[in-house]
N, C-alpha and C positions, 0 to 999 in steps of 0.2 A: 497341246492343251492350252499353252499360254495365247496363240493364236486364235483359238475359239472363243476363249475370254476375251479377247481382243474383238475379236468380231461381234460376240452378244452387246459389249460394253456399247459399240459402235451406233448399231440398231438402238439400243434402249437410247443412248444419249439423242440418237436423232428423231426418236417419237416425242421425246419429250420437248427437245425443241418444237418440232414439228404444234404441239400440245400449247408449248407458250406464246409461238407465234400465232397458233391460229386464233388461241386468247387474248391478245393483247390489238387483234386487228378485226376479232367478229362478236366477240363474247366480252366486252369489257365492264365487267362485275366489282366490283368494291363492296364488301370484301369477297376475297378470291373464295371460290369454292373447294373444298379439299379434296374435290376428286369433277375432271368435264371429260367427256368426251364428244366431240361433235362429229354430226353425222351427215352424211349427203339430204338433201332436200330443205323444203320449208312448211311452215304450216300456216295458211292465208286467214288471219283473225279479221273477221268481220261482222257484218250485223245479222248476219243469218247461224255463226258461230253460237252453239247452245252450252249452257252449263248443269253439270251436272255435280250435286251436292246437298247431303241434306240436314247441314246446318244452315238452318236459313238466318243463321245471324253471319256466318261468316258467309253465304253465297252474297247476302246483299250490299257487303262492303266489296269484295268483289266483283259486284255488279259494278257500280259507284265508281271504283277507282279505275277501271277499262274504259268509262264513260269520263273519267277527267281527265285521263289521260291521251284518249284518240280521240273521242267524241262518238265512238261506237259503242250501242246499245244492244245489249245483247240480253240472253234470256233465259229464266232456268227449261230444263225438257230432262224428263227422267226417261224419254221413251228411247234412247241408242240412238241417237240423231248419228249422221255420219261428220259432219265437221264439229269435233266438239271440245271442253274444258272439262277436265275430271277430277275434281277435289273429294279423294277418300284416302279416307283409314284403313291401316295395313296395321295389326298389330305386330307382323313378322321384321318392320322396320325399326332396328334400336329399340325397342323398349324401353331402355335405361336411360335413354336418352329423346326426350319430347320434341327435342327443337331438332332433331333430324329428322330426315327427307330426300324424298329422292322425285328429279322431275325432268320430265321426259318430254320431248317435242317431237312429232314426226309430222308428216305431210296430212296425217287425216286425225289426228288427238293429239290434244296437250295431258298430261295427267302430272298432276302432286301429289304424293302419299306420303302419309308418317302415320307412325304409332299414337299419335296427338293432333289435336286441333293445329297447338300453337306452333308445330313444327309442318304442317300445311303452311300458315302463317308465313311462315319464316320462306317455305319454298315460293307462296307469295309474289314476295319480294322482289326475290331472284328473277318471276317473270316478266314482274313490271320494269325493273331496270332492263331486261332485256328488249324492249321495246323502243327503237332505234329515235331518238331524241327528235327529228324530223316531226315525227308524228305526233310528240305532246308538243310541240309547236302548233302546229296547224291545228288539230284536235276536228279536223272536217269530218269525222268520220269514214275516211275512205280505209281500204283493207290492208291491216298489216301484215308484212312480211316478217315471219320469226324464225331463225337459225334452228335446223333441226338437232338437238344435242341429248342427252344425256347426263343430268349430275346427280352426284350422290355428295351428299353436305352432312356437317355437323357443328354446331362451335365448337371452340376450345375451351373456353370457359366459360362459367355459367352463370358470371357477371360483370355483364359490359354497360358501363353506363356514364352518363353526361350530368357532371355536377354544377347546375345554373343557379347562381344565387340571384336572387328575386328580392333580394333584402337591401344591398345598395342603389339598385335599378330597377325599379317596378316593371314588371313584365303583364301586359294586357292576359286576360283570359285566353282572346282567340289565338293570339301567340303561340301559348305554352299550347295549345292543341295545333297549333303549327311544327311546331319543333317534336309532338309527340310523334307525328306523321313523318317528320326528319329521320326521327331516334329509329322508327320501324323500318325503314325505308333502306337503311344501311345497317341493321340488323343488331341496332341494339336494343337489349331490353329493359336498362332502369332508366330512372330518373330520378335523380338525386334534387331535391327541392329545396333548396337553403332558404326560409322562410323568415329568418329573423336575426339582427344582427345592430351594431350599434346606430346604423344609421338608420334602420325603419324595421317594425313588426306589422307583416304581413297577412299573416292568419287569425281571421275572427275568433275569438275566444267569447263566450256567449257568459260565462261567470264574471269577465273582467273586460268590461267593454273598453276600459281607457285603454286597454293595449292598442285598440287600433283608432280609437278618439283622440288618443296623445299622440301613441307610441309609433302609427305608422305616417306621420309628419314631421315634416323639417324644416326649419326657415336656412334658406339659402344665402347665399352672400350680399345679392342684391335686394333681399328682401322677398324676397319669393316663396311662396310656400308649396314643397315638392311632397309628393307620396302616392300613396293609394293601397288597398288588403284587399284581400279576397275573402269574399262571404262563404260561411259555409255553404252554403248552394251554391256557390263557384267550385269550390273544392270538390264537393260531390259529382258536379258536370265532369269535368276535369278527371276524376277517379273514370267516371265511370268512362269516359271516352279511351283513357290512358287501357283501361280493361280488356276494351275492344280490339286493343291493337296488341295486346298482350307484352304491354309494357308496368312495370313496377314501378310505382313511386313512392323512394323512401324520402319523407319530409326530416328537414331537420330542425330543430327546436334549442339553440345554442344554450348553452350552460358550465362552468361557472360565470365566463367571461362572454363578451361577446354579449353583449346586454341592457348597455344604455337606452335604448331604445324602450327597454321593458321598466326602466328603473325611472324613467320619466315617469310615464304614467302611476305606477307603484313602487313610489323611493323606501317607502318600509322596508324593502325588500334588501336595502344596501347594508352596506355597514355604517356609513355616515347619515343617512340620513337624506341625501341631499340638500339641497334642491339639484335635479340634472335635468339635460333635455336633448331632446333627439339631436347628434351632432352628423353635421356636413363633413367633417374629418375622417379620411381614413387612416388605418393603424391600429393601434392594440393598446386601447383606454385601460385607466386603475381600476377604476369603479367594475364591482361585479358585484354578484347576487353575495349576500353576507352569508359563510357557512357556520355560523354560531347561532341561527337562528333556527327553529324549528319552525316556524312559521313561514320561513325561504322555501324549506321543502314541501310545506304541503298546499304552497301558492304553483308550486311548479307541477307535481303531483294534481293539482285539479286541471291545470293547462294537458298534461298529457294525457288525463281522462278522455278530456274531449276531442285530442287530436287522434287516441285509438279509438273512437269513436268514428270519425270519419276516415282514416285511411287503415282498411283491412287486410295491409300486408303485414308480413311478420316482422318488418324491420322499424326501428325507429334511430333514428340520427341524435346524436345528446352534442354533437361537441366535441367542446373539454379540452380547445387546442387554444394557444397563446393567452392564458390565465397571469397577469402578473398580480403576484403575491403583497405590491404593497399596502392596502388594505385590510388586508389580513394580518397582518406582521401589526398595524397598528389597532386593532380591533380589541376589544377588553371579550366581546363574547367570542368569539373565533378562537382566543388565546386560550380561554376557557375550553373550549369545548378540544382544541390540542393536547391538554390535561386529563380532562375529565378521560377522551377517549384515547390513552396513552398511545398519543402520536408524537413523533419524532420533530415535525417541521411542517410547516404549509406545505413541502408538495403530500406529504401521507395527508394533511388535512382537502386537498385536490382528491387525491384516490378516495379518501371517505367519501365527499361527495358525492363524488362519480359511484362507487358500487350501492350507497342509499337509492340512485337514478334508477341503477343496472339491475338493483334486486324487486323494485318497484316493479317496474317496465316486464321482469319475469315474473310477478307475481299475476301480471294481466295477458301473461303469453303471448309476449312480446320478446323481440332479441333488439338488446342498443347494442349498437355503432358509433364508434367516437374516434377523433382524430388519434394520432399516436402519442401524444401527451398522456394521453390515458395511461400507460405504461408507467406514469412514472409514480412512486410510490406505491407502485402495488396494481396491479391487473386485476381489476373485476370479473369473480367468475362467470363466462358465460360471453363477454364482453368482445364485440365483433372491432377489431384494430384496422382502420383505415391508414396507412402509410404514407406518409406527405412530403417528411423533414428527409425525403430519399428513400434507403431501403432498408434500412436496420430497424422501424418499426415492423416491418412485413418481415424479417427473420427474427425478431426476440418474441413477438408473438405467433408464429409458426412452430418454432420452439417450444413453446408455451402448451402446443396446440389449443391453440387458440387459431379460428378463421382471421384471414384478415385480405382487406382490400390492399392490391398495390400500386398508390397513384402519386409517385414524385414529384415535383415540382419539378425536377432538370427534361422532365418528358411531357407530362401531360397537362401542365397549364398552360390553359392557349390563352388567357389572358395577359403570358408573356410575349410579346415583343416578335414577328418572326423573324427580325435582325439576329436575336438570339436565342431561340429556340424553332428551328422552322422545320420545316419538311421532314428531310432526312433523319436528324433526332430526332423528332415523332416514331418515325417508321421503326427504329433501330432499336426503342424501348422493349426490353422483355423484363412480362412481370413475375416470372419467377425466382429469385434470387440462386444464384450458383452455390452461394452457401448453404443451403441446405439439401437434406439428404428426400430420397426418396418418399418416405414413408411423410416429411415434413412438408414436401413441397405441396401433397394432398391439400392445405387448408392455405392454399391462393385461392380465394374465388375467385379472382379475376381484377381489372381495371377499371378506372374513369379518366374519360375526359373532365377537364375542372372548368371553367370561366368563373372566375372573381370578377363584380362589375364592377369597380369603383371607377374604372374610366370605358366602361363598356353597357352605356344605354341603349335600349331595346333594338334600335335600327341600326346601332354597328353589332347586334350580334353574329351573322352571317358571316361577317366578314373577320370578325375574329376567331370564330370557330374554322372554317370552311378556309383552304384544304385540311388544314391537320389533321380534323375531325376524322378523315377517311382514313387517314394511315393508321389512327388507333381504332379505328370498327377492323380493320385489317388484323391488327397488334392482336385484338381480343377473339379475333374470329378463329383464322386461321393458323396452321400448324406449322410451325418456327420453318419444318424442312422444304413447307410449301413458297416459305414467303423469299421476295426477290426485290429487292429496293426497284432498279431498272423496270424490271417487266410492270410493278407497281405505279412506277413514274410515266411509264409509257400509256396504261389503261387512263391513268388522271387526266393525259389531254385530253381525250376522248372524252371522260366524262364529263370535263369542264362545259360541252355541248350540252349536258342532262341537265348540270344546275343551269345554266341560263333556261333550260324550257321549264323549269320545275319551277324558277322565277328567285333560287336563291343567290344573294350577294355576294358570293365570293372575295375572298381576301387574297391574300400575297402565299407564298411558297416559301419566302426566305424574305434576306433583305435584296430592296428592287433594284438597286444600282448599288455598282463601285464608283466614285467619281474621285478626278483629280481637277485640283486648282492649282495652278501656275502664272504669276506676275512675271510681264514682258517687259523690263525696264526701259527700255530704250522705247519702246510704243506708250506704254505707260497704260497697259491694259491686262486684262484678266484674262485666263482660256480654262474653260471650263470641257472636261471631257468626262460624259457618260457610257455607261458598261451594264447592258440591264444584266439580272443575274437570274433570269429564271425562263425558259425555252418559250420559243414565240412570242413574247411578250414586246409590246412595242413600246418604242419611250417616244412620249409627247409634252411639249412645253411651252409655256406662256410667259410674256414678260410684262416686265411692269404693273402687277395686278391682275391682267386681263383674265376671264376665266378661263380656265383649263377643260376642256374635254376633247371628246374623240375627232373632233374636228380639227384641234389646234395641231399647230407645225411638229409634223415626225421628227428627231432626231436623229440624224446621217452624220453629221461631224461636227466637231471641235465646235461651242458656243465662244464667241469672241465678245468680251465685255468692254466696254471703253467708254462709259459714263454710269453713275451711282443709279440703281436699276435691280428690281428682283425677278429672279426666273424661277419659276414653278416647275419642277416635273413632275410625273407622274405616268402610271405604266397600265396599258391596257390590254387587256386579250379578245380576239374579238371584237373588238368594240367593247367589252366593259370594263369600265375603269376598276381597279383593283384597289380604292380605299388606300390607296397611301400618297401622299403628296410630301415631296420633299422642296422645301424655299430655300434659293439662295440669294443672298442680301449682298449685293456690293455697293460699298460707297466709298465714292471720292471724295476726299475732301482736304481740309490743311493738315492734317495730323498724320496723313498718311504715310506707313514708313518712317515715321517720328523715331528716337529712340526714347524708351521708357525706362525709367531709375525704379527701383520699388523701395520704397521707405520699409514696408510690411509684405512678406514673402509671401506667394501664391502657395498653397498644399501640393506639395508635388505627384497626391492621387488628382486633380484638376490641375493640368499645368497648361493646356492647350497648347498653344504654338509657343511654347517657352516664351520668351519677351518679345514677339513679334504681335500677339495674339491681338494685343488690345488698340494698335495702328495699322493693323495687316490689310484693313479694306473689307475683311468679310464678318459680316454680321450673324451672329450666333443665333440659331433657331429654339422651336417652344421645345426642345430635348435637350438639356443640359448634358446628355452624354452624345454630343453630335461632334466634342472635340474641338469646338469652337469657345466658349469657356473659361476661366478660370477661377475658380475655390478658394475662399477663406475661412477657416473653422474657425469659432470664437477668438477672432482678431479682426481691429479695423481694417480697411483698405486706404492706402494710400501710396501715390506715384506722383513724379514729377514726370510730364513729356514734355524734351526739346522737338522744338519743329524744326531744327536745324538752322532758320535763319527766320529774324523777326516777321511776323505777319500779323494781318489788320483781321480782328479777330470779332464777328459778332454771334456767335451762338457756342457753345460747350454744351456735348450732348453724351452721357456717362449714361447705358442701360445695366440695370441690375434686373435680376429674376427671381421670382415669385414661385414655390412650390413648396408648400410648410408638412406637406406629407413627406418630403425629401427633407427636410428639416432645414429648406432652405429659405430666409425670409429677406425683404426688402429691407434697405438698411433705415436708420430711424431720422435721419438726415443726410444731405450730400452738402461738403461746401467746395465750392472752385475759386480759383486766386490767379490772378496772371502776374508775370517777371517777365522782365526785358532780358536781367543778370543771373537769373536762376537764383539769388542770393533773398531781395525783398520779393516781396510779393503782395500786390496791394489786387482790388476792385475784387475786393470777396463779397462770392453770390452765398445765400444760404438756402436751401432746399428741402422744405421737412417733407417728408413722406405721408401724404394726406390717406393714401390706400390702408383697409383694414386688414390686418395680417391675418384676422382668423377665418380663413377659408379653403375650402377644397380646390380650389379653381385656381389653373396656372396661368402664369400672365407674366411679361415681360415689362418694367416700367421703364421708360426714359426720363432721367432728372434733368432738365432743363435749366440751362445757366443764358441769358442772352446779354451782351454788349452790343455796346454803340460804339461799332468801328474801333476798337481797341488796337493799339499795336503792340505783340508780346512775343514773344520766342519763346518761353515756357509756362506750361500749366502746371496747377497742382490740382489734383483731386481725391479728396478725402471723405471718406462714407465711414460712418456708425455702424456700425454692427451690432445689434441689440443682445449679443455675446451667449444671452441663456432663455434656453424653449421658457416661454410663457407658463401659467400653472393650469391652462385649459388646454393645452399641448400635450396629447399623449410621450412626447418625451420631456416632461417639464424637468428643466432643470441642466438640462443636456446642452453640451453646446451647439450655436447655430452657424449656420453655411451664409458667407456672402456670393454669389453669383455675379463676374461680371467678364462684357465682352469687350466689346469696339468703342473707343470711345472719339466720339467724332466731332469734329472739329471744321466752324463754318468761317 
């Protein structure tokens, strides 16, 4: 017996290999289907290939996309053509479930069936990605070769979606019907629409026109004026395209917080009154909608009139996440109205809000959605919990039974870093939580991918999304016992082919390189060694400036530095570059190697190269977490460098760094002093910092000190540190970061 088990086991493990391998080398699908079988032969799609179907809204998108994708025209025929495409309805297929399907290729028919249109839809898909990348390259029309197969599919969940905020980074019209083509394309179905937020409001509101007269405009640092909103007849194009592809778009409409934008145009609506105005800053502003005010809800209440007006899905977005309370706390009518409506504290004054929104929104049958903040103070009945702060939103409102979306930040923000959140964590996320039981785990509906724009405008979106993106259309598709990191990683080469003929920009997989730096004392030079970190990926590099592309010199071994010089790398696949360039800065000069005293300690969460960092020769990058660096929280900087022996000294060059969303600001002056004795110190330069601190935009400055031929053996340099966040700084009050790296010595 134990023998025959041993033999069944044998057989089944080797079909199914059999099943992966021939998957991941004929059939490479994203996401995986949960059930293929492939079959001997092909079916030759050409222009004489007929379709047969008789929705003629959906034959003619699939006319359309066979046609963009090969360049082959094909045609309906209801009469049994012999080479043909069969799109019908089976009601025998899942019933309970629309988006399943099953599709079939053989040598003389293609056929899709579901129980539903949009599970036709969805099998689609399936066909068009199988359609060997070659061919939407050329797009000549000539005859395609399709793998004869077998699948039967379903998702897993019955909500997989991409949350694109539009609010800090204006997204064109044709865009967002680009990315709805995206979302369809690898099988998902929402679209989560972050329309409004403190830096711009986006959506026409036809009762309050300064929402998008004021509110979706910003003056930038340089004086620039950035924005733009979508008219309601953009919205309704948009609806109606997203329809066709049977994709959902829940917009969201922020509240309580998350609002400067709205409070520019109509400050009534605050507790102070203002004056405010669209800010360039990202973070989590005081100012919010004033909750002691009846007149806040029914300015917000006519906004969502006209928003359930134009989008006719069931869902509406509220919010409701990163609210700080100090506004509230000092508010005379808010305090009141804590009283009046025997609440406990601003956050129960939060939950009132919030279910005033939630009972509204039901009373026009509609379901709100709001971050997991909502929880606190008290759960709105009815109220759909988005999960963000990790996963104990998605278990105390499962709990609750209450639905709830579950989208972490440690998985599905890909407007994180893929240094630190890449590939594999993507793949690895499951939105179920283990702590809950059976009967509770019923109200996951599923996942989102997130991009937060605040440093992702329009033309890096591709590359921030894309790959991650796939691993969670995988995550949300398919079923836990189907999925396989490997066999998954293996299909992604291959696909990498599709998105270049699809024409999307692909980003990184991880971080691109490991690199070491090593000082040759005796040659008196650098050796720079690269380590790409992601399969086939080439590393190419430029010096001195020069530009970087697919041309520039491959990297085979050890870079040898031996004069002040920056080298560029960056990793391509393909031929396409992969959106990340990493500079390294070497410079020689008299300081180098210097030993540095510190009058005021570095924070030892920034310490970079303990006391080598700031004479070591290499110059810190625009990422202050690149380990090149070091940190000062609310204390000046100040050090003495020996150069070890007098020298004729005409420039001092101290760079400090700019990033006041990191709370890190430039300091408010720099002075430099030279010593022969290290004891006096005379020919002090002073350096006020002319740069305006309030801005979103990162930047490195160099405080320049120049002599004429000075001869000194030690420097001093001393920098300000303006110690506390300004009162237009979302953390006013707060201490502030000095940043500094190399400081160089002419």
């Amino acid at each position: 017996m134990y023998k025959f088990i041993t033999f069944i086991t044998f057989i089944t493990l080797s079909f199914l290999n059999y099943i992966v391998k021939a998957d991941s080398k004929s059939i490479n699908l994203i996401p995986l289907p949960q059930k293929v079988d492939i079959q001997k032969g092909e079916f030759i799609l050409e222009s004489n290939t007929k379709l047969i179907c008789n929705n003629n809204t959906l034959a003619n998108y699939f006319i359309q996309k066979i046609q963009e994708f090969t360049g082959i025209t094909i045609k309906p025929d209801n009469t049994n053509p012999i080479n043909k495409i069969v799109l019908e309805l089976d009601n025998s297929i899942k019933p309970e479930n629309k988006e399943a399907y099953i599709l079939s290729i053989t040598e003389k028919e293609i056929k899709i069936i579901s129980s539903d249109y949009e599970g036709i839809f969805r099998g689609m898909q399936t066909l068009f990605q199988l359609i060997p990348y070659e061919y939407k390259i050329r797009k000549d029309g000539s005859p395609v070769k399709l793998i004869s197969c077998i699948i039967e599919d379903e998702p897993r969940f019955k909500w997989r979606g991409l949350n694109l905020d539009c609010s800090r980074h204006f997204m064109t019209k044709d865009f967002i019907k680009r990315y709805i083509d995206i979302l369809a394309y690898y099988k998902f179905n929402t679209l989560h629409w972050h329309l409004t937020d403190d830096q711009g409001w986006r959506i026409e509101i036809k009762k309050y026109p300064k929402l998008t007269e004021i509110g979706a405009w910003r003056k930038e640092a340089d004086g620039s004026i950035y924005g733009g909103y979508y008219t309601q007849e953009d919205i309704k194009e948009i609806i109606d395209y997203a329809k066709s592809r049977f994709i959902n778009i829940v917009p969201e409409i922020e509240m309580p917080g998350h609002c400067l934008a709205s409070l520019a145009a109509y400050p009534e609506n605050s507790c102070t009154g203002g004056p405010f105005e669209v800010t360039n800053l990202w973070g989590v502003m005081k100012d919010v909608y004033c909750a002691g005010r009846d007149s806040t809800f029914y300015f917000l209440q006519d906004i969502l009139d006209e928003v359930i007006q134009l989008f006719p899905g069931e869902y509406i977005h509220i919010g409701g996440d990163e609210v700080l309370k100090d506004r509230w706390k000092e508010c005379p009518r808010c305090q009141l109205r804590i009283k009046q409506e025997g609440l406990k504290d601003e956050h129960e004054l939060q939950s009132y809000f919030i279910q005033r929104i939630v009972n509204y929104l039901q009373s026009k049958n509609k379901k709100a959605i709001g971050w997991d903040e909502i929880l606190e103070g008290g759960l709105a009945k009815g109220a759909i919990v988005q999960s963000w702060r990790g996963y104990k939103g998605a278990i105390d409102a499962a709990k609750l039974k209450h639905f709830t979306i579950c989208s972490p930040t440690s998985h599905t923000y890909l407007n994180y870093d893929p240094d630190n959140l890449d590939l594999q964590i993507a793949y690895s996320f499951e939105p179920v939580p283990d702590e809950l039981n059976d009967e509770e785990k019923k109200f996951i509906l599923g996942g989102e991918a997130n991009l937060w724009t605040e440093y992702a405008p329009q033309e890096t979106v591709d590359s921030k999304l894309f790959p991650r993106i796939l691993a969670l259309s995988e995550v949300f598709w398919t079923l836990p016992e189907n999925k396989n990191y490997e066999n998954f990683y293996n299909r992604l080469q291959t696909t990498y082919s599709d998105l270049n003929a699809l024409g999307i920009q692909y980003g990184r997989e991880s971080k691109i390189i490991t690199y070491n730096i090593d000082y040759n004392d005796s040659r008196n030079n650098f050796i720079l060694t690269l380590k790409p970190n992601q399969k086939n990926l080439q590393i190419r590099y430029s010096l001195n400036g020069n530009t970087l592309d697919s041309n520039s010199p491959l990297y085979k071994d050890p870079i040898i530095i031996n004069k002040s010089t920056k080298v560029t790398v960056g990793g391509f696949l393909d031929g396409h570059y992969i959106n990340k360039k990493i500079e390294f800065s070497f410079a020689f000069h008299k300081a180098l190697k210097g030993k540095v005293n510190y009058i005021n300690k570095y924070d030892l969460r920034y310490r970079a190269n303990e006391e080598k960092t700031l004479t070591d020769g290499i110059v810190g990058t625009i990422d202050f977490h690149d380990g090149l660096w070091q940190g000062f929280e609310g204390e000046d900087f100040e050090v003495i460098i020996d150069l070890n022996s007098e020298k004729e000294i005409t420039k001092v060059v101290p760079r400090f760094f700019l990033n006041v969303n990191s709370w890190i600001f430039l300091p408010s002056k720099v002075e430099i002093s030279l010593s022969k004795d290290g004891i006096n110190f005379e020919n002090k330069k002073l350096i006020i910092n002319e740069i305006p601190q309030k801005t979103s935009e990162i930047l490195i400055k160099d405080f320049v000190a120049d002599y004429n031929k000075v001869k000194a053996r030690y420097i001093k340099v001393f920098a300000e540190n303006i110690k506390k966040c300004p009162d237009w700084h979302p953390g006013a009050g707060d201490k502030t970061w000095l940043f500094i790296d190399e400081i160089i010595v002419e």
